[in-house]
VEXDREN-2710 file (C-alpha; in Angstrom, 1 decimal):
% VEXDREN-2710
k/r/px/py/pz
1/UNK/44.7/-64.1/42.8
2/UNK/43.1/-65.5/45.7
3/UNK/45.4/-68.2/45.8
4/UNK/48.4/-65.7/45.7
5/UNK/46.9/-63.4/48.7
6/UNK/46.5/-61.0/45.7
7/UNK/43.7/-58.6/46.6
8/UNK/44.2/-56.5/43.0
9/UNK/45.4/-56.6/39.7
10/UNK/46.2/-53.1/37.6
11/UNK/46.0/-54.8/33.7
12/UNK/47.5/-52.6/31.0
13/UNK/48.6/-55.2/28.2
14/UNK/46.4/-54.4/25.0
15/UNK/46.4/-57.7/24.5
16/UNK/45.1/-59.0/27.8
17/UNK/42.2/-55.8/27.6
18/UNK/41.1/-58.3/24.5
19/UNK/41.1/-61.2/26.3
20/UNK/39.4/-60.2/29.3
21/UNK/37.1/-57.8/28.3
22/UNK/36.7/-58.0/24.6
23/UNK/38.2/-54.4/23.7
24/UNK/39.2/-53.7/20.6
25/UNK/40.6/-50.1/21.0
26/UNK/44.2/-49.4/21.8
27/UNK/43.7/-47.0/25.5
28/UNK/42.7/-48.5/28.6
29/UNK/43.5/-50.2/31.8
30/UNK/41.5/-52.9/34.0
31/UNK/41.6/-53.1/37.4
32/UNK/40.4/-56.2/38.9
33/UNK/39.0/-57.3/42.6
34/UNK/37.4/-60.3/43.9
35/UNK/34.3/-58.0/43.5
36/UNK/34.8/-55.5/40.5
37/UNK/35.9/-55.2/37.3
38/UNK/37.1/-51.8/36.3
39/UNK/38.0/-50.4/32.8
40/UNK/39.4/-47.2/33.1
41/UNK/39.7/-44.7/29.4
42/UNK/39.3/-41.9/28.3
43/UNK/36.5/-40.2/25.9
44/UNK/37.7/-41.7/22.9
45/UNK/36.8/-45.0/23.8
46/UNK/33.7/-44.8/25.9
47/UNK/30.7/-45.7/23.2
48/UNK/33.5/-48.6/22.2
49/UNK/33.8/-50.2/25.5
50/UNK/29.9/-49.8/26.2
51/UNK/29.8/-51.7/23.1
52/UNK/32.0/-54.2/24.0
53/UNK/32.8/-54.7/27.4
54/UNK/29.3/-53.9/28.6
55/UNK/29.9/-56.2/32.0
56/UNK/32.8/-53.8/33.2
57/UNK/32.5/-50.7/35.4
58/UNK/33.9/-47.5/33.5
59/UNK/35.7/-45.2/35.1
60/UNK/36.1/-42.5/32.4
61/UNK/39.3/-40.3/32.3
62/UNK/38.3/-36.6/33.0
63/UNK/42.1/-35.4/33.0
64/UNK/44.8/-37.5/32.5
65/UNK/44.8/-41.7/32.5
66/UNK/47.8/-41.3/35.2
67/UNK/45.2/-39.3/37.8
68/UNK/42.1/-41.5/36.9
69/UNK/44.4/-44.5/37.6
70/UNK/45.7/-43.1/40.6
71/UNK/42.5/-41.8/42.0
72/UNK/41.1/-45.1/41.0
73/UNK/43.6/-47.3/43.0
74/UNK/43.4/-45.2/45.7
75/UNK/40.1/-45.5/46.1
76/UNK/40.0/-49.4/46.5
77/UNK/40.9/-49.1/50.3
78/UNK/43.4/-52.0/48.9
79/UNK/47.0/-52.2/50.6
80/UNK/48.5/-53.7/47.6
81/UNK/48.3/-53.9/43.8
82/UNK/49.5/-56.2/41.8
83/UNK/50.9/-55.5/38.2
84/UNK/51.7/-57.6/35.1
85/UNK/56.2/-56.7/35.0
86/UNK/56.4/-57.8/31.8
87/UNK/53.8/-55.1/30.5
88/UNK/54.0/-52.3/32.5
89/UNK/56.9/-50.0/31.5
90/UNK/59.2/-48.2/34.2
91/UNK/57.4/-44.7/33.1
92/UNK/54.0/-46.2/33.5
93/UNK/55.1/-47.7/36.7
94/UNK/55.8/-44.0/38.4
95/UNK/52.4/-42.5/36.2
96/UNK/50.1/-45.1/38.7
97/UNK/52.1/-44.5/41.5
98/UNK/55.1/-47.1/42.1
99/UNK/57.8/-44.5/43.3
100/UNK/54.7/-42.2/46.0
101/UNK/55.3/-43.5/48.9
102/UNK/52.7/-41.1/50.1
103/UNK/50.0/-42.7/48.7
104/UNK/47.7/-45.3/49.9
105/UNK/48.6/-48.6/48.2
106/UNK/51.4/-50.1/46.6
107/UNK/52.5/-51.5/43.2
108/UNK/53.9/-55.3/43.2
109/UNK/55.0/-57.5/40.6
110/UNK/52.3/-60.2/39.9
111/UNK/53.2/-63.7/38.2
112/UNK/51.6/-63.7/35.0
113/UNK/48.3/-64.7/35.5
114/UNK/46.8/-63.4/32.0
115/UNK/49.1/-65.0/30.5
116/UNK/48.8/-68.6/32.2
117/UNK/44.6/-68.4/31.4
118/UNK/45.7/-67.7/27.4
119/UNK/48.0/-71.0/27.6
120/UNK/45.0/-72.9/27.1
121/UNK/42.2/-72.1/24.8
122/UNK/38.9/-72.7/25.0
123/UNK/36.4/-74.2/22.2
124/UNK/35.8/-70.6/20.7
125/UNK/39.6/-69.6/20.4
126/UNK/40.4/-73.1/18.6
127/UNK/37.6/-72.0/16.1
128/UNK/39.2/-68.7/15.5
129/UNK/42.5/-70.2/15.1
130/UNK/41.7/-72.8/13.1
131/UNK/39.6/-70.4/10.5
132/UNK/43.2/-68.2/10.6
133/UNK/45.0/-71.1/9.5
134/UNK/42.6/-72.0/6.3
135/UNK/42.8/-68.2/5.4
136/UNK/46.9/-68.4/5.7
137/UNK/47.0/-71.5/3.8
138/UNK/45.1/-70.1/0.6
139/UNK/47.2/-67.0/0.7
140/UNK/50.0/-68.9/0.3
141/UNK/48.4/-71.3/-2.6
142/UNK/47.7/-68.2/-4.0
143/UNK/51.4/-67.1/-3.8
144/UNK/52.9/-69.9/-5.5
145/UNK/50.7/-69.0/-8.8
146/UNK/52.9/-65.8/-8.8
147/UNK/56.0/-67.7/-8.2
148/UNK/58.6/-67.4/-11.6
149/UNK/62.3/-65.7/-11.8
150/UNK/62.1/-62.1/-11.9
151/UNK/59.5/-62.0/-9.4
152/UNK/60.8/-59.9/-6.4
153/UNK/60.6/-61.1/-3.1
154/UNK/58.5/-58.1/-1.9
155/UNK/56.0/-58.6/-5.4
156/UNK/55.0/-62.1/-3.6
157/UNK/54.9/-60.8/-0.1
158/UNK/52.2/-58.0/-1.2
159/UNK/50.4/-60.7/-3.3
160/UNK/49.6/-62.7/0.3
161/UNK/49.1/-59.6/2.2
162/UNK/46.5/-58.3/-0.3
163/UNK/44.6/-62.1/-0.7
164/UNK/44.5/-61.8/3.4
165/UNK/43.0/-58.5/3.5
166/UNK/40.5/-59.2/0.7
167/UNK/39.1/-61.9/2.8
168/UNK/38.8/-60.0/6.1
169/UNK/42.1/-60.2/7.7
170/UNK/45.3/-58.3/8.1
171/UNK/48.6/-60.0/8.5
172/UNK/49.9/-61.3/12.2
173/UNK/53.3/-59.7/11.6
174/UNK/55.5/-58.9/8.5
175/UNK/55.5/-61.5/5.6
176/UNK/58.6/-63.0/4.9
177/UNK/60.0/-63.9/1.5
178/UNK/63.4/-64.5/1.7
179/UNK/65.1/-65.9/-1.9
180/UNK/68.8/-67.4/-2.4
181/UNK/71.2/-66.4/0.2
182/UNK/68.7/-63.8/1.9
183/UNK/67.3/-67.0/3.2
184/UNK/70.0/-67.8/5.1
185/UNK/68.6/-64.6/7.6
186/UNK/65.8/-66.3/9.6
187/UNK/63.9/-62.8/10.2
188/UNK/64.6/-61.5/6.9
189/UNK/62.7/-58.7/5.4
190/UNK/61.0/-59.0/1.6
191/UNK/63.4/-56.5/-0.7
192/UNK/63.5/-56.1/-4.0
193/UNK/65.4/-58.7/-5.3
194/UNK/64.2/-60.7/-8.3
195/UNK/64.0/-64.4/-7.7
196/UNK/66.5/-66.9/-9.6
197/UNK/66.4/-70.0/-10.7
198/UNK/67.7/-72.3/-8.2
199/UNK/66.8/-70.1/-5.5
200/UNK/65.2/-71.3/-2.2
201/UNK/63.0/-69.6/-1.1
202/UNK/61.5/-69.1/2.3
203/UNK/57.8/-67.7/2.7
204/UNK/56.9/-67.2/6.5
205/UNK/53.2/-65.4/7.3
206/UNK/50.4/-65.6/9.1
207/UNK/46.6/-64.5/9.0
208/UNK/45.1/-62.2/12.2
209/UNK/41.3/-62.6/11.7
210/UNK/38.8/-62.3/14.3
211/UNK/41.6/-61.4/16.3
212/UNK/43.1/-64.7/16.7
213/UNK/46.5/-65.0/14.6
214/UNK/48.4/-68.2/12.7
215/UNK/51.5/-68.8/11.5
216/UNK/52.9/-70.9/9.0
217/UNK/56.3/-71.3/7.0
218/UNK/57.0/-73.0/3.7
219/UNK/60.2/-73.5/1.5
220/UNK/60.4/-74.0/-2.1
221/UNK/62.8/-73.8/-4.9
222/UNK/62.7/-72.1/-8.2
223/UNK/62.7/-73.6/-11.2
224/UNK/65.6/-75.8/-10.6
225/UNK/67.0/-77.0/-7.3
226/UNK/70.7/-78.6/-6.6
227/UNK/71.9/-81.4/-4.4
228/UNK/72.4/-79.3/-0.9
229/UNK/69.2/-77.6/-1.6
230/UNK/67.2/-80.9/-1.7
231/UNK/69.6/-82.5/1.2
232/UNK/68.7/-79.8/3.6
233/UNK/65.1/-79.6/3.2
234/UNK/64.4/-83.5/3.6
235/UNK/66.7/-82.9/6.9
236/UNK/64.6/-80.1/8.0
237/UNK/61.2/-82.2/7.3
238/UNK/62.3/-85.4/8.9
239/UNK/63.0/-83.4/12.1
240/UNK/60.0/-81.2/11.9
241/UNK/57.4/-84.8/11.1
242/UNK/59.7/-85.8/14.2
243/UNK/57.9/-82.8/16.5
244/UNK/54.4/-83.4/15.3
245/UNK/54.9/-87.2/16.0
246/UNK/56.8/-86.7/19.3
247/UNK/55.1/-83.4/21.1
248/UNK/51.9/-84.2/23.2
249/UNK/50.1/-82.2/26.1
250/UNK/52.5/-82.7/29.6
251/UNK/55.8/-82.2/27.4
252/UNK/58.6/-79.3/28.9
253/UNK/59.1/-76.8/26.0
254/UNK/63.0/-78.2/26.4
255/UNK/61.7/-81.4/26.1
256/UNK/59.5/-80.8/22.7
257/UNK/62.4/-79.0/21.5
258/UNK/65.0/-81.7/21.8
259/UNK/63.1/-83.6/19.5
260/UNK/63.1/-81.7/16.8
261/UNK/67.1/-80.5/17.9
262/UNK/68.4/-84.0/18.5
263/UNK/66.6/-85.1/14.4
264/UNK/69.0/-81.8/12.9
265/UNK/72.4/-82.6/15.0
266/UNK/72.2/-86.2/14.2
267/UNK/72.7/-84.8/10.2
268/UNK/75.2/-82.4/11.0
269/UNK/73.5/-79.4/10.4
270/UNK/73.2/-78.4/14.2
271/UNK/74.8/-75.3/14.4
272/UNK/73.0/-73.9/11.3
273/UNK/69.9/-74.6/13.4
274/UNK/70.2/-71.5/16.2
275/UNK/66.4/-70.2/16.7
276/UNK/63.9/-72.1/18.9
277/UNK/61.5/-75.3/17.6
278/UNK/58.1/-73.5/18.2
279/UNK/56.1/-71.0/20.3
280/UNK/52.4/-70.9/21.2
281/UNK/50.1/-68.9/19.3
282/UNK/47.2/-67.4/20.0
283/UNK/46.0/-63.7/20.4
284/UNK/49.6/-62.9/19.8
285/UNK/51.6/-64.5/17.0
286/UNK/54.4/-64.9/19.8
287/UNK/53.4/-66.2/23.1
288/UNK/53.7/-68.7/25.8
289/UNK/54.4/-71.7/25.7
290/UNK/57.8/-71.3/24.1
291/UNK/60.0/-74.2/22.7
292/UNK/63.3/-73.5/23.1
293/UNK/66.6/-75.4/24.3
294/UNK/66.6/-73.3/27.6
295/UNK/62.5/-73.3/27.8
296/UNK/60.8/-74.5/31.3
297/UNK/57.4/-73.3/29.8
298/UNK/54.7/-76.7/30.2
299/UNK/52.8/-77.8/27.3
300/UNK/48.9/-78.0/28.6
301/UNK/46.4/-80.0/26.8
302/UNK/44.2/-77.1/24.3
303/UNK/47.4/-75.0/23.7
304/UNK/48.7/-74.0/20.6
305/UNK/52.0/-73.7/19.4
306/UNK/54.1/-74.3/16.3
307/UNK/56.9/-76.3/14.8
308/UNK/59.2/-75.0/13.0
309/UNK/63.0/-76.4/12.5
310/UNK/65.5/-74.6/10.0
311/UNK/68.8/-74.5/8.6
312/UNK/70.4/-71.7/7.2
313/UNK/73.6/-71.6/5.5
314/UNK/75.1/-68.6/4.4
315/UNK/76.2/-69.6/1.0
316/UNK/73.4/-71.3/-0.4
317/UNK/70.0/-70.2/1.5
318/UNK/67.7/-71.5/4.4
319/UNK/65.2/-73.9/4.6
320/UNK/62.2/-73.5/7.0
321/UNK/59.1/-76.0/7.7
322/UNK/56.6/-74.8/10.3
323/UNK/53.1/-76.1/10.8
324/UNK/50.5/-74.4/13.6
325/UNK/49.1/-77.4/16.0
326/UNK/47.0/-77.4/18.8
327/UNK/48.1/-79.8/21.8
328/UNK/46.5/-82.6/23.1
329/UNK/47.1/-85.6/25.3
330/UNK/47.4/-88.1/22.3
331/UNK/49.4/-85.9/20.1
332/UNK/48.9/-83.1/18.1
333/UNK/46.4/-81.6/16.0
334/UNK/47.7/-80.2/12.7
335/UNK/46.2/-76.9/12.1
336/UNK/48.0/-76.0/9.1
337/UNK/47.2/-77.7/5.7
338/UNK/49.4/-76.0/3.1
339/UNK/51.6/-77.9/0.8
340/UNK/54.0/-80.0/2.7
341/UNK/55.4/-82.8/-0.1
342/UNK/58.0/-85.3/0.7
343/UNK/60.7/-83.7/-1.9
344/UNK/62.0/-80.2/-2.2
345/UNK/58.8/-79.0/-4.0
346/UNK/60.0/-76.4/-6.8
347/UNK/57.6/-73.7/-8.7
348/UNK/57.6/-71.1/-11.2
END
């Protein structure tokens, strides 16, 4: 902030109110100073933030959050105040005062500064991940003991959600089973159709515990698999052992994405390949840095991200491989440890 002649910062991600101040709850807004730290909520929330953001300065909302916010900003004698644009909505933006010319200070876009701390994770947040990534891999051992035909795709995805939440976690986003040609849909939803055999199937999840998420992908076949089925995944591992040999701390997210890119085109298969090679991971299960064809994100030593090519072809199914990693100077770390073999592994 100092650096960018930044005097405030009005913080309203709920993400960021975790990150910086350790709340849980889902109402409240920081404002930060080179001299105060403010959390601003409302009744609801006040034991909570006592409890867990016992270094900040509560302002607690007698009327509305807009007025306290207001009244708040205004009373920082500060001529400008910097928000986070990619978290503050347009109707927030006029609520705080953005459009009031009348009033003391003004709202300006701020880079984002959150954001840039969470690209790098400290000791502590490695931890958390790491434990996220052990839980996520025995939910998804325990899947593949339910895997036979006539299991439906949403059967499996409920028998991961419910091993996560037995163990103290809840899921980092919707589980993905996607069987036979559903797999073909990279952010396909679990249904009710049975598996087959021959299918592929693609199982995409991730464990949130301790408020720290993971993510990992893994594609198997049932039963039986046939030649295209087997061709495509040993494509789609070559590429993604290319990333985790190639990626290492300094790397452009263009760059780390090429990799993985340049190992699928080579084959053929590069216009079944359409989504980005990775994205970091942390308190978000998408989040800076991304890996991407059009990326000019930096890979920093300590950050997080996965790898994860596919190919997906309409007729026959998709093929997935992702692993979590944390980024170092050498290399990477592999996070994840779930079954990974050489061959098209098949089950049930």
């Amino acid at each position: 902030m100092d650096a960018l002649d930044l005097p405030a910062l009005l913080v309203t991600g709920r993400e960021h109110l975790f990150y910086l101040a350790g709340f849980t709850g889902s109402t409240g807004v920081l404002v930060v100073t080179a001299s105060r730290r403010i959390f601003i909520t409302d009744f609801r929330y006040v034991l909570q933030v006592g409890r867990e953001s016992p270094d900040w300065e509560l302002v607690k909302v007698e009327q509305t959050l807009r007025a306290s916010v207001r009244d708040t900003l205004a009373g920082l004698g500060l001529p400008i105040i910097g928000f986070e644009p990619e978290q503050l909505t347009v109707a927030q933006y006029r609520q705080y005062g953005g459009d009031d010319l009348s009033l003391p200070y003004a709202l300006a876009p701020a880079p984002n500064l959150v954001e840039e701390l969470r690209l790098t994770k400290e000791a502590g947040e490695v931890e958390a991940i790491r434990a996220a990534a052990r839980l996520t891999d025995d939910a998804y051992v325990h899947l593949l003991a339910r895997v036979a035909p006539g299991v439906t795709e949403y059967e499996l995805a409920l028998e991961a959600e419910w091993f996560m939440r037995q163990h103290g976690a809840e899921t980092a986003f919707d589980i993905i089973v996607a069987a036979g040609e559903h797999g073909a849909q990279p952010h396909a939803q679990p249904g009710s159709r049975p598996l087959a055999v021959g299918d592929l199937v693609v199982v995409d999840m991730g464990a949130r515990l301790d408020h720290y998420c993971a993510d990992l992908t893994r594609t198997f076949a049932v039963a039986d698999a046939g030649e295209v089925a087997r061709e495509i995944y040993h494509i789609c591992l070559r590429a993604q052992l290319a990333g985790l040999h190639g990626i290492r701390a300094g790397m452009s997210g263009r760059d780390a994405d090429a990799i993985v890119r340049e190992a699928i085109e080579r084959e053929g298969y590069g216009e079944y390949f359409g989504h980005g090679a990775g994205h970091g991971v942390g308190v978000e299960v998408h989040e800076a840095p991304r890996l991407s064809r059009s990326s000019e994100d930096m890979l920093p030593a300590r950050s997080v991200v996965t790898v994860e090519p596919g190919i997906y072809l309409p007729e026959v199914g998709g093929v997935r491989i992702e692993d979590l990693c944390l980024v170092t100077e050498q290399g990477v770390e592999i996070l994840s440890d779930a079954p990974k073999p050489a061959d098209l592994p098949i089950y049930g």
